[in-house]
Each structure stands twice: as structure tokens, then as C-alpha cells.
N, C-alpha and C positions, 0 to 999 in steps of 0.2 A: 293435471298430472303433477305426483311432486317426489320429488325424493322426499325434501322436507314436510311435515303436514302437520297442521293443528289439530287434527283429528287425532286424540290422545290413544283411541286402543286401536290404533294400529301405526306402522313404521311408514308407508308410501302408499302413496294413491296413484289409479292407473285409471284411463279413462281411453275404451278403444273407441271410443265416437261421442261428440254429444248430442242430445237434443233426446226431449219424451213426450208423453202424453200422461196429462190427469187422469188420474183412474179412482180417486177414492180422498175422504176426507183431508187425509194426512198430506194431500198434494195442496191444499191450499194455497200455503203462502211456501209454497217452492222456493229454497233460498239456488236451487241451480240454477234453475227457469229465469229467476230474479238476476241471477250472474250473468247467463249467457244475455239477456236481452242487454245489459248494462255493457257488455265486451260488444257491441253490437253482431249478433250471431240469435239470427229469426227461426230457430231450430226447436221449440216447442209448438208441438200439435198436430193431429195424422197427416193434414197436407203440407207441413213443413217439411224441409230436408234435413238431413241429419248434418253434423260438421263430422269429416274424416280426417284421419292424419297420417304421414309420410314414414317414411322408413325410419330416420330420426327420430322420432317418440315411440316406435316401436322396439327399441335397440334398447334403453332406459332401463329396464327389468330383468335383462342378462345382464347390465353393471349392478344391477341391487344384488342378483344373484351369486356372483362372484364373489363379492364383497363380502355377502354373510357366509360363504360357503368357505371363504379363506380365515373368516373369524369364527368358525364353527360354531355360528349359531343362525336360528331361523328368525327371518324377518316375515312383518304380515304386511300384504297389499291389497288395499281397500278397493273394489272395481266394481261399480266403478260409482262416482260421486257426481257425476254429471249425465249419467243414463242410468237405461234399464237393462243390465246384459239380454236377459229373457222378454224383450218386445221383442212379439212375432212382425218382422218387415222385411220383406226382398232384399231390400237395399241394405241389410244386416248380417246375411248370412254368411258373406266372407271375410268380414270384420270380425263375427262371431266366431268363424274358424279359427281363424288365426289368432284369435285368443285361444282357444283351448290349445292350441297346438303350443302357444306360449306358457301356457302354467303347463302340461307336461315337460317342457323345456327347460324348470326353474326349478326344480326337486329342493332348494333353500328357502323357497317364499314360500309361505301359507298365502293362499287366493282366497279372498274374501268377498263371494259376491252377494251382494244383497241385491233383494227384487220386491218388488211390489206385486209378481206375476208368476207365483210357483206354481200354478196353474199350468204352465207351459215347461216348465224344467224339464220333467223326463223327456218332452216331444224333444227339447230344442239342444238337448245334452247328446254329446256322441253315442251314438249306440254300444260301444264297447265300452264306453263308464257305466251302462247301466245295472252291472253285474258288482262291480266293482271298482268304483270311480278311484282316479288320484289321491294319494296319502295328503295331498298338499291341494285338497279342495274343499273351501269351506262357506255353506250353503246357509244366507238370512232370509225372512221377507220381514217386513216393517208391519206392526201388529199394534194398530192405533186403539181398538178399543174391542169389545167381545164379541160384535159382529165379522171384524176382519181378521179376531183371530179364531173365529167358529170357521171363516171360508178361506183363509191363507195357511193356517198349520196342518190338517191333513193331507194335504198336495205336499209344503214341505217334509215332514214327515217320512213322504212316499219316498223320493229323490235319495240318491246314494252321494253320502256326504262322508267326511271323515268329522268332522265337524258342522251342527246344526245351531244356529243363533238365531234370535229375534232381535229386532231394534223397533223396543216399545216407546218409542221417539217421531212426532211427541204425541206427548201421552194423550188421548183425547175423553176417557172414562174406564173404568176399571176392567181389570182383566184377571181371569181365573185359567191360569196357564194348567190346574192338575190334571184334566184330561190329555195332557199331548205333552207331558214332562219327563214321562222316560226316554220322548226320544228326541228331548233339549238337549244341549250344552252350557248353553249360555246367553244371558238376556242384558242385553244395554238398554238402558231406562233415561227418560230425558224428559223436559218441560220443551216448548213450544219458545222459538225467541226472533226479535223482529216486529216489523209494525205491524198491528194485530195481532199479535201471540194471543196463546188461547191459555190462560190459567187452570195448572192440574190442579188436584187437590192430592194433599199431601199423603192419603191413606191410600190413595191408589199403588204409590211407590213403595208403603211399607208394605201393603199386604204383596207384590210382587217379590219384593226382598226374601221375606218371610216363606214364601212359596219355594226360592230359588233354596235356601236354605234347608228346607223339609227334604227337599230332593235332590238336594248335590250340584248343584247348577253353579257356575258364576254368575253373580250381578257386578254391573257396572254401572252405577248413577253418573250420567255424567255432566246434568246442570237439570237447576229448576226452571231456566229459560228466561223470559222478561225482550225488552228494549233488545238489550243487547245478550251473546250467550252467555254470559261470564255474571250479569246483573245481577241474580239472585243466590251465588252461590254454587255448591255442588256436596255440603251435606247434609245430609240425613239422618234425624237425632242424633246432631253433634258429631257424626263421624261420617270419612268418606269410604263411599264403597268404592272399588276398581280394581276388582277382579277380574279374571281370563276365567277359559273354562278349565276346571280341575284337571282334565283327561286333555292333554292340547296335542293333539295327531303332528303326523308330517311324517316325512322320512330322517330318521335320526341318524 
């Protein structure tokens, strides 16, 4: 969790539990999975436990709240960077409450959850957002190459979002986003970084841009990856992309 975060499109990270399971290419080299094993915390994989946390880290995101609400403007909070809000597990489901019961409580933060698992979003979303969810909820999955985005975008799609994103990060082969683009927002694009990163190729990102662009979407490139994230840059014929989405909800 952080008030501060290097994670460029967005303001703070919010993590109500860590620990996940691999479920698809883009999990390979897990830089969470990579984190929590290094803080020592045995919290990836179905028979691991999850890590929870106390009242103190849950308090964190009414001071974000306040703060942008006394500066009349809206912050975004990433949730979460160290899980899967949308793993179905017992041992989730009051953790998961009290998150949602916490983004209806913050009407100044845009909630950013990305999932690898929109599969489960309508089951595991309150029944009474399913009509109408919160102005200030805003709904990713991570869309590695055309296979995860032929079986992850129509589930997204489905789910009542004020905002819809993909994190094409990282990239693992080409993706033709125009079947499932009207009901985009906005697409963050990334190269793969760390030991064995997997090299994009460079036309996957233009023809993403270029897609985002026929249809009104923000792109946000946000590194070609390498060794390290920062190793290769971040743009793209000579210019950087870092766009939001044109249309950015919330309660104004």
C-alpha cells in the first residue's frame, strides 16, 4: 500500500490482502509473488494463506479521501498490486466486503481494480452494483495476447463499471482490441521487465495505439520493459503516450 507509488497512472495503491495464484501466461515472472517471497510472506498458491491487515491500513484511503475532497479534486487508487480483488476464496469474502463498503465510503478516489478473473466480477460484486455500480468504480483485467483477450473482455464487458481498462502489460503477442472497443475506455500498454522478460515487438504497441485512437480510447505506453522497468524507455516513434480515458467518471 502507498500513498506514494511509482506506478505512474494512478495516485495510491491499496492492497486489502496479499497473496494469488497463477492462472495464465502473464503470471510468469510475478513481480508480486517475486516481492512477497523476498519480504518473506509464503502467500502465493491455492494452499497458501493469504496476508491480512489491521485496522491501520485500512483507515489510509479516508486520509486520501479527505485530502482530495478538501483539494477538489479526484485521486485514483490502484487495488490492488499485490492480489486478485476477484479470487473466489472463503477466506476473502470479508476482506472483499469491506472493501466495497470502502470505495462506496470514498466518493473522491477513483477505485481501480484490475483482475486477471472477470470471470467472477458480476458473481463476486454486490448485488446492488449490479444495476448500477459506483460513479468511482473502475473495472481492468490484464489482456496478455488474443487468446486472454478473446476469454477476459466479454466477462469485462458484462460487469457495471463507470470506467472499463485493459492492462495490455506485458505484452506477450498481438492484440486486435475492435470487437470489444466500444465498451473500452482505456488501454495501458507495457513490455515485460526483470529477469527473463519476454521481448514485445514493436508493432504490436503501434497497432494497439492506432486502434485506441480509431475509437476514442486513451493509451498509455508505459515502458518497453528490459532488465530493469525504466531500461528500454517508454516511447513510441519518438513520442510518449500517457493518456487517461477521454470520458473519466467519478462523482464531480
Amino acid at each position: 500500500m502507498g500513498e506514494q507509488t511509482g506506478i505512474e497512472w494512478t495516485d495510491h495503491t491499496f492492497n486489502p490482502w496479499w497473496g494469488c495464484v497463477r492462472v495464465s501466461p502473464a503470471c510468469q515472472h510475478c513481480y508480486a509473488e517475486t516481492f512477497a517471497k523476498r519480504t518473506g510472506n509464503a502467500v502465493w498458491g491455492v494452499d497458501a494463506p493469504r496476508r491480512f491487515f489491521g485496522d491501520k491500513h485500512w483507515q489510509e484511503p479516508a486520509k486520501w479521501n479527505r485530502a482530495a475532497a478538501a483539494a477538489s479534486v479526484r485521486r485514483k487508487v490502484f487495488c490492488a498490486s499485490m492480489a486478485d480483488v476477484f479470487e473466489d476464496r472463503d477466506d476473502l469474502l470479508d476482506a472483499r466486503g469491506r472493501l466495497f463498503g470502502l470505495i462506496e465510503a470514498t466518493r473522491s478516489l477513483d477505485w481501480l481494480l484490475l483482475t486477471k478473473r472477470p470471470e467472477n466480477i458480476v458473481r463476486l460484486l454486490p448485488s446492488d452494483w449490479l444495476a448500477h455500480g459506483p460513479r468511482n468504480l473502475w473495472l481492468g483485467t490484464t489482456v496478455e495476447n488474443q487468446k486472454y483477450a478473446d476469454l477476459r473482455l466479454p466477462h469485462l464487458l458484462a460487469a457495471p463499471a463507470a470506467i472499463r481498462f485493459v492492462s495490455y502489460e506485458p505484452a506477450l503477442g498481438p492484440v486486435d482490441f475492435h470487437p470489444w472497443a466500444d465498451g473500452l475506455d482505456w488501454i495501458i500498454a507495457g513490455g515485460e521487465s526483470g529477469a527473463g522478460f519476454r521481448t514485445p515487438e514493436p508493432q504490436w504497441f503501434r497497432d494497439v495505439r492506432d486502434q485506441c485512437q480509431r475509437h476514442g480510447l486513451g493509451f498509455f505506453f508505459k515502458q518497453w520493459g528490459g532488465l530493469r522497468p525504466k531500461a528500454g524507455g517508454a516511447e513510441l516513434d519518438g513520442q510518449t503516450w500517457k493518456q487517461f480515458p477521454h470520458s473519466q467518471a467519478g462523482e464531480r
